[in-house]
C-alpha positions in Angstrom: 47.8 100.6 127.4 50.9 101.1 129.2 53.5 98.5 130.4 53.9 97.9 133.9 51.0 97.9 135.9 51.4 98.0 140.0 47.8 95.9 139.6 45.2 94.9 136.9 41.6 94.8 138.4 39.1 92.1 136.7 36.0 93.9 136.6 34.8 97.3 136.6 31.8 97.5 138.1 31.1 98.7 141.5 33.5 97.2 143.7 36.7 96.9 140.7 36.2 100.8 139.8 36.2 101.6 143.3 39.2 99.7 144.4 40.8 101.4 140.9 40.0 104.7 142.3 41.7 104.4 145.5 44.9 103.1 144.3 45.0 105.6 141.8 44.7 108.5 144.7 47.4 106.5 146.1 49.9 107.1 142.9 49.3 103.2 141.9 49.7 102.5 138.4 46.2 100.5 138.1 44.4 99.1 134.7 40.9 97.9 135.0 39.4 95.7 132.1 35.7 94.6 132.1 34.2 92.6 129.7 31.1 94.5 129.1 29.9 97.4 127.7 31.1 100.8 129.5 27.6 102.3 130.9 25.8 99.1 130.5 23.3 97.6 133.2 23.8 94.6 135.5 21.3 92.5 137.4 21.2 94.7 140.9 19.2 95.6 143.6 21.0 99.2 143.5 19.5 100.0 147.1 22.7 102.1 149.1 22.5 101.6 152.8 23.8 104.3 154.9 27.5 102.9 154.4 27.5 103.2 150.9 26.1 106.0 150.8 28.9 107.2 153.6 31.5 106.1 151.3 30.2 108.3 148.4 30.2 111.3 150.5 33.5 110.9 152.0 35.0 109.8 148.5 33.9 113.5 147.5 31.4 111.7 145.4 28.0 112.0 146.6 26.9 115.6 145.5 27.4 113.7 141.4 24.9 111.2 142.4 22.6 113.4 143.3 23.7 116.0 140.5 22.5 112.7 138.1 19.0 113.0 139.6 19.0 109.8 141.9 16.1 110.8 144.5 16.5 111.0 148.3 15.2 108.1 150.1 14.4 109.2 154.1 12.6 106.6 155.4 11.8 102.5 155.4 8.6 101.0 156.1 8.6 97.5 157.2 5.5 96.0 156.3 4.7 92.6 158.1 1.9 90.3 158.7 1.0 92.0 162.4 1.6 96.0 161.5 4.1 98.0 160.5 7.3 99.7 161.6 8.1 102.9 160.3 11.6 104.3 160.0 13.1 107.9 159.8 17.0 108.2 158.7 18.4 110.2 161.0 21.0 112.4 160.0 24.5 111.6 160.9 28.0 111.1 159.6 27.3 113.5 156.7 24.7 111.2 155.4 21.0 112.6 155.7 19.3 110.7 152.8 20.0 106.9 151.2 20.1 106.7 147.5 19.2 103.7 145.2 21.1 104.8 141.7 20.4 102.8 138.5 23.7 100.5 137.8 23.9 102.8 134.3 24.5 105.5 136.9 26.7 104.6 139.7 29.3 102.1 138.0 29.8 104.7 135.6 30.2 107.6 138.0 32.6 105.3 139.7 34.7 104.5 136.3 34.7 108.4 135.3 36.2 109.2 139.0 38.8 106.3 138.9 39.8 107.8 135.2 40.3 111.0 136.6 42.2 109.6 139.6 44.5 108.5 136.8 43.5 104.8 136.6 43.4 103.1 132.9 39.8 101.2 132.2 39.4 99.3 128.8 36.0 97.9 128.5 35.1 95.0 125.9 37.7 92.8 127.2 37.5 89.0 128.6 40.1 88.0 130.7 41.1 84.4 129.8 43.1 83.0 132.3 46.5 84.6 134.6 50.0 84.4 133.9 52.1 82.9 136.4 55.9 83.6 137.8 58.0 81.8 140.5 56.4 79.4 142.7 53.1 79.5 140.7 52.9 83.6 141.9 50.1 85.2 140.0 51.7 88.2 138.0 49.0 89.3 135.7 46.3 88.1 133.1 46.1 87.1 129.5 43.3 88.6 128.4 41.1 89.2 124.6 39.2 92.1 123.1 36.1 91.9 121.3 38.3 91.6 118.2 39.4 88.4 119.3 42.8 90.1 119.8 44.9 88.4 122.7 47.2 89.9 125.4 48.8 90.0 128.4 49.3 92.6 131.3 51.8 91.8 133.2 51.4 93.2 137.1 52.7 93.2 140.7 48.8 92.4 142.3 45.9 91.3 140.0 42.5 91.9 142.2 39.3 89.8 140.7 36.2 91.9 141.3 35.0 89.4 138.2 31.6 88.7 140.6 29.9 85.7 142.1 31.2 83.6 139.3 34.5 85.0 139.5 37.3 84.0 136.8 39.8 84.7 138.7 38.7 83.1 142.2 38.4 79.6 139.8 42.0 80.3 138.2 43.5 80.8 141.2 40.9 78.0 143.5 40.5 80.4 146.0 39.3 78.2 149.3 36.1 78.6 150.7 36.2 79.5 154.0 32.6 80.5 154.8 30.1 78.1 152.7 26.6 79.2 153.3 23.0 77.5 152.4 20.2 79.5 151.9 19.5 81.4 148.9 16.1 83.4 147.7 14.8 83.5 143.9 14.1 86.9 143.1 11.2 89.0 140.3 12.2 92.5 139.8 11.0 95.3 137.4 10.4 98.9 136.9 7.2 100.9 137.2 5.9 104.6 137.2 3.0 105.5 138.5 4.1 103.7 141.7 4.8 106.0 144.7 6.8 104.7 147.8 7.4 105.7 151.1 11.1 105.9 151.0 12.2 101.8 151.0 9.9 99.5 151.6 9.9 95.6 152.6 7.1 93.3 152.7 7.4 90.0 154.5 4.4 87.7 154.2 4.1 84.0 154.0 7.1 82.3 152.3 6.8 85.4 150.6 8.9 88.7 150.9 9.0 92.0 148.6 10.3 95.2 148.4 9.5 98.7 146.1 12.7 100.9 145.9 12.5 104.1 144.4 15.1 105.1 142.1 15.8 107.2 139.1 13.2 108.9 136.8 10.5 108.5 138.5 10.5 105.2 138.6 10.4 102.2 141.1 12.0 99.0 141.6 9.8 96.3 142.7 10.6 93.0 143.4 9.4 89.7 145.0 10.9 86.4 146.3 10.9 83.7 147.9 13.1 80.1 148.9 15.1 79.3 146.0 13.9 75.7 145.9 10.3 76.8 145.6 10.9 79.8 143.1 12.4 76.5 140.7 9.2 75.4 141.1 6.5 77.8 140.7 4.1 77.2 138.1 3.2 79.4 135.3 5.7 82.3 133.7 7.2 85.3 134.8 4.6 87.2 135.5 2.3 84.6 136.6 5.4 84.1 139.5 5.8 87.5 140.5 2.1 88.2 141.0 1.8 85.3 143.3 4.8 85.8 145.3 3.5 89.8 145.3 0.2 88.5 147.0 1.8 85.9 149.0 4.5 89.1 150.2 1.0 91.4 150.8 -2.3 91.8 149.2 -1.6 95.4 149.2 1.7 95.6 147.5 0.1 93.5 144.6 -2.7 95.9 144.2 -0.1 98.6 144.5 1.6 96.9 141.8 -1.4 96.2 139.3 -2.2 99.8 139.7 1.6 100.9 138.5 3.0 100.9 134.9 5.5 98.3 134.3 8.2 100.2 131.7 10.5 97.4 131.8 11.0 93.7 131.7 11.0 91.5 134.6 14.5 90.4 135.6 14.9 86.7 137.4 18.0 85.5 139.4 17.3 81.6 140.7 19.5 82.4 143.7 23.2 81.5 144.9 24.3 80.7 148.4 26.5 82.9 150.2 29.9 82.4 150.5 33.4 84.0 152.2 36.4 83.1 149.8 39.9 83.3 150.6 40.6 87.0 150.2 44.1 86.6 148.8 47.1 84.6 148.4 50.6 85.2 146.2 50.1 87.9 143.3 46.0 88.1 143.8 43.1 89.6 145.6 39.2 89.3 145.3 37.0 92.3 146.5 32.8 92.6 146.0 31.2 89.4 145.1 33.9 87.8 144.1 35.7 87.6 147.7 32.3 88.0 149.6 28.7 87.4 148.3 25.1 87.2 150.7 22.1 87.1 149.2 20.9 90.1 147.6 18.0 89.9 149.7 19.9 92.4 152.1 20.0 94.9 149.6 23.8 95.4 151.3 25.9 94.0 148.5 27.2 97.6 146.4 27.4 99.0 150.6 29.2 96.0 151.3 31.7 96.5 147.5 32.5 99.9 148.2 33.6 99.4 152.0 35.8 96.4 151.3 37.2 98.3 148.2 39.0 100.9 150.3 40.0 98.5 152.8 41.7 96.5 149.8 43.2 99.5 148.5 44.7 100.4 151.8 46.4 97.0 152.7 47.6 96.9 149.0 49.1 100.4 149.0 50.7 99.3 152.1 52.1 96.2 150.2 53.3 98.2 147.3 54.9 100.1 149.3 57.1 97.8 151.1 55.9 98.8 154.4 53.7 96.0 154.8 54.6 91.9 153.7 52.0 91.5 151.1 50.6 88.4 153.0 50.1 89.9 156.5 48.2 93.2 154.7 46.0 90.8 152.9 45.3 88.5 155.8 44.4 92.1 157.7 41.9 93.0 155.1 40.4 89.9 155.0 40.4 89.8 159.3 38.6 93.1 158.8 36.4 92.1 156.3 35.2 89.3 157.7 34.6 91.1 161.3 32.3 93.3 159.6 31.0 90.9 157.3 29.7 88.2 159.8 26.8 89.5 161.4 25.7 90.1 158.1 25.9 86.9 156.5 24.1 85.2 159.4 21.5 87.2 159.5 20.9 87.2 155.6 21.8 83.3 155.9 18.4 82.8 157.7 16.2 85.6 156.4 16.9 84.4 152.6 15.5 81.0 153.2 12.1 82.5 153.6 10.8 80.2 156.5 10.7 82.4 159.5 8.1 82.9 162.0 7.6 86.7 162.5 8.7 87.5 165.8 11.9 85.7 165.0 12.1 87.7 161.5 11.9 90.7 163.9 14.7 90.0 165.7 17.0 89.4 163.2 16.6 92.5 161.5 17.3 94.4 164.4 20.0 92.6 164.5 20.7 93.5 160.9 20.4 96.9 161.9 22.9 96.8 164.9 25.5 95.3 162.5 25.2 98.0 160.2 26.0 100.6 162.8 28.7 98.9 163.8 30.4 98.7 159.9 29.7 102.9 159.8 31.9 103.1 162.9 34.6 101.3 161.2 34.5 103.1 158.3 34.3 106.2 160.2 37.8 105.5 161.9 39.4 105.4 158.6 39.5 109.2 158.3 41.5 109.0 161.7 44.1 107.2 160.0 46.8 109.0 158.2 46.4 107.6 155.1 43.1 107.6 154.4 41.5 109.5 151.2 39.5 112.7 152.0 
């Protein structure tokens, strides 16, 4: 490592290796440390909605995801209790196909680019707690390798993309400005042998489900339900998962029992959503740790890679002195928050798993409005003269 840094990003997953890698095309002098393992996995839906999947393809980065053999998806069933709606993707934007890469896949693919970009990553390293300057600024981290080794970086901006549970969102008491309620409990694994038609979602009975087909052959299936009631399901793992499967649909269970599970099941109790502060003196918070909704949108690494460019813009513009640093952050988090609220509501109620149908209905068409509306936006940031081709 290098002294000096123009920002140090806390996490290098999706949304902290994205942010890297638009700073870097912006000539910022940006280090990224993440406390895990470079390649490893993460808990994760890993299902790219159309504006993810737009933000690979204008990032230039698309045709490697697809090079790393993550299959096409070009359609979404949505199975409920009365019938069921079929969706074709339509081509548009440069996106005819929605992807749902492994975590191994996309946060590396995202590290490599920001490496070549010219950003610094070091993986295997915790960050402890931030150092401080005038006023109580924020102007960097100490941080400690796996050695137990200690450091600091010192740095203009430090940006916590540390997660749900972010470290530096605590250090820093970042308000809450959004607090939400609802949360879902949520089974997933991995089978072969399990064919799906592009995505699809189940909703039964205080019940919902979803395959995803990703990587290998394989697909992701999952069930879930209230978080109160997931605490208290009887039996184990798999005893939960095949009720909540039959309480989602009788057929996805049988289509399940007839697959062949090549992996674990994975279990997250559930957290309720929440809008943070997205920024004060000296720091930033991007992906989870600025803005989280319940995975059950399957919008999270969409909703990482979108506010990561919006960050890196207002911060470039900060850096740069053309911008005070507090009026580009309250921008991106105006922005963010514009796009993000539509979103939160709608996953607000869905995630509680206590909807009548015709009301589950509407709000995912109204789920499906908002999205539109976020590829516009991102859209009319190749109009601006800065943005990255």
């Amino acid at each position: 490592m290098t002294a000096g840094y123009d920002v140090v990003v806390v996490g290098g997953r999706v949304a902290g290796a994205a942010t890297a890698l638009h700073l870097a095309r912006r000539g910022v002098r940006v280090l990224v440390l993440d406390r895990g393992s470079a390649g490893s996995d993460t808990l994760s839906t890993h299902a790219l909605m159309r504006a993810g999947v737009l933000q690979l393809h204008r990032w230039g980065l698309l045709d490697r995801l697809v090079a790393a053999g993550v299959p096409p998806v070009r359609s979404t069933v949505f199975h409920h209790v009365s019938g069921d709606t079929h969706i074709s993707l339509r081509p548009a934007a440069g996106v005819d196909a929605l992807y749902a890469p492994r975590r191994t896949t996309l946060d590396a693919l995202l590290v490599d680019a920001a490496v070549e970009a010219g950003a610094e990553v070091r993986h295997g390293v915790r960050v402890t707690g931030l150092l401080r300057g005038a006023g109580g600024r924020v102007v960097g981290v100490h941080a400690e390798d796996r050695a137990g080794s200690a450091f600091d970086v010192p740095a203009r901006i430090t940006v916590g993309a540390d997660g749900v549970r972010s470290t530096v969102a605590q250090q820093v008491a970042a308000p809450t400005d959004r607090q939400g309620s609802a949360a879902a409990g949520v089974l997933y694994t991995y089978l072969a042998d399990l064919p799906a038609e592009g995505y699809e979602w189940f909703y039964g009975h205080r019940a919902s489900a979803g395959f995803i087909p990703t990587e290998d052959g394989l697909t992701c299936a999952f069930a879930a339900t209230g978080a109160p009631r997931f605490r208290g399901l009887p039996g184990r793992g798999a005893d939960r998962f095949a009720q909540l499967l039959a309480e989602a649909a009788p057929a996805a269970a049988a289509r399940v029992a007839g697959g062949q599970q090549v992996e674990g099941l994975r279990g997250f109790g559930g957290v309720p959503g929440r809008l943070r502060r997205a920024g004060g003196p000296g720091w930033a918070l991007v992906g989870d740790a600025g803005y989280y909704k319940d995975p059950l949108s399957t919008h999270g690494m969409s909703d990482a890679l979108r506010d990561a460019e919006l960050l890196a813009l207002a911060l470039t513009g900060a850096l740069d002195g053309a911008v005070p640093e507090a009026a580009a952050l309250a921008a991106f988090q105006q922005q963010r928050d514009r796009l993000s609220t539509s979103l939160f509501e709608v996953t607000e109620q869905v995630a509680g798993h206590t909807l009548e149908e015709e009301r589950l209905r509407h709000l995912l068409r109204e789920l499906s409005a908002a999205m539109s509306d976020e590829i516009e936006a991102l859209l009319a940031l190749d109009r601006r003269p800065t943005a990255v081709a």
